[in-house]
C-alpha positions in Angstrom: 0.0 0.0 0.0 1.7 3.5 -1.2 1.7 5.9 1.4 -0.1 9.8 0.7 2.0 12.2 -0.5 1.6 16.0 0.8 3.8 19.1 -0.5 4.6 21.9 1.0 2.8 25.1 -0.9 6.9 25.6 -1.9 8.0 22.3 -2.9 4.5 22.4 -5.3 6.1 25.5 -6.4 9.0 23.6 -7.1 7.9 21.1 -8.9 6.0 23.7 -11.0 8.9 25.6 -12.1 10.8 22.0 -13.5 9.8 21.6 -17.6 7.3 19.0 -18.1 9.9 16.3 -18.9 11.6 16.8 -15.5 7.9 17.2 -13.6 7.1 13.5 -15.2 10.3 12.2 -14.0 10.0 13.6 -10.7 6.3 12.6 -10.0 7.4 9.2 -10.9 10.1 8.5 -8.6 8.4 10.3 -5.7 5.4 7.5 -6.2 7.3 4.7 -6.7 9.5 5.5 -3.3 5.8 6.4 -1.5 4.9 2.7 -1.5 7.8 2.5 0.9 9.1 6.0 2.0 10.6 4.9 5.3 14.6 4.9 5.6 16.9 2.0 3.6 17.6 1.4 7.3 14.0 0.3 7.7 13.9 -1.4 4.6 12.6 1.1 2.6 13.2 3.3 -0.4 14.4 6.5 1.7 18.2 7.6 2.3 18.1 9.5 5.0 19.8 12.6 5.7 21.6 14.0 8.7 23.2 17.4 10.5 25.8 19.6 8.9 27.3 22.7 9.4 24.7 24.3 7.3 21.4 22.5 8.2 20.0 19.9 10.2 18.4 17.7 8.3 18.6 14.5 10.9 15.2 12.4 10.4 14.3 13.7 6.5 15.0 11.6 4.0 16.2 12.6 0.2 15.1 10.9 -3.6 17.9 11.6 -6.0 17.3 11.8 -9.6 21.1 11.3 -10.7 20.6 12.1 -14.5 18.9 15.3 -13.7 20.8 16.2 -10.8 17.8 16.9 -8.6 17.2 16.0 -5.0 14.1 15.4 -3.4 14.1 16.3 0.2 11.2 14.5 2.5 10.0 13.4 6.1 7.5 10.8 6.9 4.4 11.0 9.0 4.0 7.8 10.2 0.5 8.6 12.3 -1.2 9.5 9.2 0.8 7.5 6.6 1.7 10.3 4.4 5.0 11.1 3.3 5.5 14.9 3.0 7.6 16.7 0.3 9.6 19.6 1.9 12.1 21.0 -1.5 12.5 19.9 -4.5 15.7 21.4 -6.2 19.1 21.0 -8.6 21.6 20.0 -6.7 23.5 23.0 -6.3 26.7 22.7 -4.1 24.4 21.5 -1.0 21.8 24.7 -2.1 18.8 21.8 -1.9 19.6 20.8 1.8 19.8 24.6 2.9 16.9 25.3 1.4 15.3 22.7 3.2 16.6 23.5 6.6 14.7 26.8 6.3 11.5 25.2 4.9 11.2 23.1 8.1 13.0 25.6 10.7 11.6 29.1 9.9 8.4 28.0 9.4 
């Protein structure tokens, strides 16, 4: 059973601004990792992320998109079953995870 996917009002934005082609690839990889979204370390499809100088990130867990150099940044909400999408960016000398940090921390 795939879990719900949420996105922040900014990561929709996100996702908007990609060209179709992207959008497409994006979409799909974020709904084949919802049928598992938990971390690899659970068994499931997520690699999680953790603290660094610029953001803390420990408990979120990231999609990468090699090819297109784009990152997915998400969290889980296991009470409701829904995994929530927090940034999705290039991959921009660790731009995505800052971004990210400020998404969840200056909310």
């Amino acid at each position: 059973m795939a879990w719900g996917i949420e996105y922040l009002e900014e990561a929709q934005a996100d996702l908007d601004a990609l060209d179709h082609s992207q959008q497409i690839q994006v979409v799909k990889a974020i709904r084949k990792v919802s049928a598992n979204p938990l971390p690899n370390t659970e068994g499931g499809y997520g690699k999680p992320l953790g603290n660094r100088v610029s953001s803390k990130l420990t408990g979120y867990q990231k999609i990468v998109l090699t090819k297109l150099g784009i990152r997915v940044v998400y969290c889980v909400i296991r009470k409701k079953s829904v995994m929530k999408i927090i940034v999705i960016s290039v991959r921009n000398d660790e731009q995505v995870y800052k971004i990210a940090h400020e998404r969840i921390h200056f909310r």
